[in-house]
C-alpha positions, -999 to +999 in steps of 0.1 A: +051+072-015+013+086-016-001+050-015-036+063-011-038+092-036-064+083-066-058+096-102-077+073-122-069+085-157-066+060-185-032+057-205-006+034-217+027+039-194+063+038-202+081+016-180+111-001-178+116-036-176+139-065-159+142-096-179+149-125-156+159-159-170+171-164-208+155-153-237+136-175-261+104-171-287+095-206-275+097-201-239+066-197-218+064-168-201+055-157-165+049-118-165+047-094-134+048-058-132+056-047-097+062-022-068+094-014-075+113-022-044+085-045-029+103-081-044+141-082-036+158-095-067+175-125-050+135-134-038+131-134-082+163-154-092+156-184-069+122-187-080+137-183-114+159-214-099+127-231-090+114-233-126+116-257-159+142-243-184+109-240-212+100-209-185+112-179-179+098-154-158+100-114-169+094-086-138+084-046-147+094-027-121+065+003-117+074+036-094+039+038-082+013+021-076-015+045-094+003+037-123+004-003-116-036+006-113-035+030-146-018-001-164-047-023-148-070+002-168-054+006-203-054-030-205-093-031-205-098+003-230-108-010-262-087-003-292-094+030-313-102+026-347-087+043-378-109+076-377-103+081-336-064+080-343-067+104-374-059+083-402-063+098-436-053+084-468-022+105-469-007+097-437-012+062-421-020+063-388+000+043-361-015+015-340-016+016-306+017+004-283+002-015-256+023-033-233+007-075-231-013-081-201+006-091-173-004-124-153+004-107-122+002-075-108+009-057-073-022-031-061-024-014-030-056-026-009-066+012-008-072+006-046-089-030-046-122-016-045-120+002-077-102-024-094-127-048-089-157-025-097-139-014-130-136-051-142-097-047-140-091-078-123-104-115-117-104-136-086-077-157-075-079-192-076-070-197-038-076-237-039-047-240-060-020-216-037-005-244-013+006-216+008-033-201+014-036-218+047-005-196+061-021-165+053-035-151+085-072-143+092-068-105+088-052-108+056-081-135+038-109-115+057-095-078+034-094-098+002-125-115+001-152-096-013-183-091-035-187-082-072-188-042-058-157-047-041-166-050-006-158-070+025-177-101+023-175-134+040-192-147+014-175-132-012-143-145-036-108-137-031-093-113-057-060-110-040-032-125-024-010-101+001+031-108+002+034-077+024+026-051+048+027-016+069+014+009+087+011+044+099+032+056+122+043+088+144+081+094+132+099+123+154+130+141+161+147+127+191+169+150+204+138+175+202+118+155+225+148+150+251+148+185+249+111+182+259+111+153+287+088+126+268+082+111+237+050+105+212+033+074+223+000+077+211-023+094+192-030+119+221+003+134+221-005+155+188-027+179+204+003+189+233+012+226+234+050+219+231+048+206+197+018+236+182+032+246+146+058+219+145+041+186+130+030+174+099-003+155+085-005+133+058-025+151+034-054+125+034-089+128+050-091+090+058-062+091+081-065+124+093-097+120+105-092+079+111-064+091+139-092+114+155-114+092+154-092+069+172-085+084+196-121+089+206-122+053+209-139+049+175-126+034+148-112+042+115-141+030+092-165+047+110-196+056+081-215+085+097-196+112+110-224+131+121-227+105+152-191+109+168-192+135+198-165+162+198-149+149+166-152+182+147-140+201+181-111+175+180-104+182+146-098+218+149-082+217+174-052+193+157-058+214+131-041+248+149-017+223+161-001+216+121+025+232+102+015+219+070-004+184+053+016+167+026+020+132+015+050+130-006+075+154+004+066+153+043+096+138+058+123+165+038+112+192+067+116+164+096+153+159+084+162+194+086+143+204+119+116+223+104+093+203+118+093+178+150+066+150+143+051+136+112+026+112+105+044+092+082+039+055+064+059+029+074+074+027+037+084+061+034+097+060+077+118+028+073+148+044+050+146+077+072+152+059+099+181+039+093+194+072+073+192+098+099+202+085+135+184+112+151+153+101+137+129+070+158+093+060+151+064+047+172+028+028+163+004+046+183-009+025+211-043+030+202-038+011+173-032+026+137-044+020+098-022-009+079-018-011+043-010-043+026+011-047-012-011-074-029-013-098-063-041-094-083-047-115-114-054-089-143-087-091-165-076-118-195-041-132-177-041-167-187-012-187-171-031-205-136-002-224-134+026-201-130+009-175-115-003-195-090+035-212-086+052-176-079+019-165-052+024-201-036+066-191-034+061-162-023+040-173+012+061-204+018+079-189+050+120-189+045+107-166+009+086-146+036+110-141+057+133-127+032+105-106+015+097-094+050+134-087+063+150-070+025+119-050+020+120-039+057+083-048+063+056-073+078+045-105+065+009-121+062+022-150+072+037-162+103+074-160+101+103-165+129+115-132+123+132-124+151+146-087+170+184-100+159+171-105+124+160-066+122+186-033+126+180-017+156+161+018+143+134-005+132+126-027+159+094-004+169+082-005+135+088-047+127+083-059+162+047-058+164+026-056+200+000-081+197-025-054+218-014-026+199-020-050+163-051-059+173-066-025+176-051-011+147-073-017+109-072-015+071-090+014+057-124-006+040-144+011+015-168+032+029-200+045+011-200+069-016-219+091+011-192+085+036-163+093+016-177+125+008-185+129+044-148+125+054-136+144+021-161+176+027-153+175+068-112+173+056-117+202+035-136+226+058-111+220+088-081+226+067-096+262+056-094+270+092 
């Protein structure tokens, strides 16, 4: 999954839906549209348990999370009148279909930023989530933030995360036995042995983020211009790549095409436990997370129940399970134990405190840093 491509195009979406709970006009509705795969149903039929029989709760299933943030937009486009739609007085013209506001949606924290700055999305009303005070520091610290969409201490939450990832170093093993060692850190991509047989996630932030740590910097660094060596660095990585990507990357991995991949935790995890002769390690200089998080769309109305399935979904046995079925982290201290995770994933779910502590989110940078990092991407890549 690209989780950090942007294609900010406007547009109703066609979407399927998953009605849970029984239907009824005079039923009050609780309305999600999702990460598909981020919720495991059995998570969503015993909160359905949970509620009064006057509720029901109905979850949308969305492939991608652009288009959870193109719904976010359509919502907020103000209807055309008769003349934009081509009405004439011979052929009536046809309102628009937009799918109802949702009361909660799931957003990547890559796109949190925008959806703020676009008026997509309201705060969320933290004081009433029993659960809040389980969230770890990290976790309130990347959803608090100004009216731009900033970090800010001082700022209001807009967001509640339910889970999370990271990048990672996936690999072939019975390459790297072949070779005497395996990829531990960030280090090991500029080896001679593996020139011409790895792949890059086709992304300037963590192309240049994993360069950048491994100079000891880290990944939100603004100016560019001030880090020693990094463009030297860069080139040099950059001889050492078979190809960038950031959906179809792991394909060539499979088939021995290519050794190494830098790879998402999302799109590692089913590889893994798929193709034994596959593992994975988090670079011990410390890596970029990405965290899956509620958002309250612009107009959603129900406090209540929104607030009730948030609240559910941090209370720690609903964790767990969210944590363990989705084969990912929680924001919220859990006793997730090795035994409670299959064996190919234990490097990716068994976190190293150290390693944990160095690694970041990517924060929004200036609009005079992103270009930075997108111009420098661009020149390195055309050699």
């Amino acid at each position: 999954m690209d989780r950090r491509s942007f294609l900010l195009a406007t547009g109703t979406l066609a979407i399927s839906q998953l009605l849970i709970g029984c239907g009824g006009s005079n039923r009050t509705q609780l309305k999600v549209q999702l990460l598909k795969g981020s919720i495991p149903g059995q998570v969503v039929n015993e909160f359905q348990k949970n509620l009064q029989r006057q509720v029901e709760s109905k979850f949308t299933p969305v492939d991608q999370i652009q288009d959870l943030f193109k719904q976010l937009q359509s919502w907020q486009e103000k209807p055309k009148t008769s003349d934009e739609q081509g009405w004439t007085r011979f052929i009536p013209f046809q309102q628009n279909q937009k799918t109802p506001v949702a009361d909660l949606v799931t957003l990547g924290d890559y796109w949190l930023k925008a959806a703020i700055q676009q008026n997509l999305v309201e705060p969320i009303n933290q004081g009433q989530i029993k659960q809040w005070s389980a969230v770890e520091e990290k976790w309130k610290q990347l959803v608090t933030r100004n009216d731009q969409g900033n970090p800010d201490p001082q700022g209001k939450v807009w967001a509640t995360p339910y889970r999370w990832g990271n990048t990672v170093l996936i690999y072939d093993r019975q390459k790297f036995q072949k070779l005497g060692w395996t990829p531990q850190d960030w280090s090991d991509l500029w080896r001679e042995e593996v020139r011409s047989h790895i792949s890059l996630l086709n992304h300037p932030r963590e192309v240049i983020g994993l360069v950048l740590k491994k100079l000891g910097k880290s990944y939100n660094t603004e100016n560019l211009d001030q880090v020693p060596n990094l463009e030297t660095e860069l080139r040099t990585l950059n001889q050492q790549v078979k190809f960038y990507d950031s959906r179809t990357y792991l394909e060539p991995l499979i088939i021995g095409d290519t050794w190494l991949a830098l790879a998402w935790s999302e799109d590692a995890t089913p590889m893994l436990l798929r193709y034994p002769q596959l593992a994975a390690v988090i670079p011990q200089s410390g890596t970029s997370l990405w965290a899956d998080l509620w958002v309250r769309p612009k107009g959603a109305v129900k406090d209540d129940l929104l607030n009730r399935w948030i609240d559910f979904c941090l209370q720690p046995a609903i964790a767990k399970q969210i944590a363990i079925l989705t084969k990912t982290n929680s924001p919220t201290a859990t006793n997730i134990s090795a035994s409670d995770i299959q064996e190919p994933l234990l490097n990716l779910l068994v976190n190293n405190p150290a390693v944990f502590d160095k690694s970041e989110f990517l924060l929004p940078l200036s609009d005079s840093a992103t270009k930075q990092y997108e111009t420098l991407f661009t020149k390195i890549k055309q050699g």
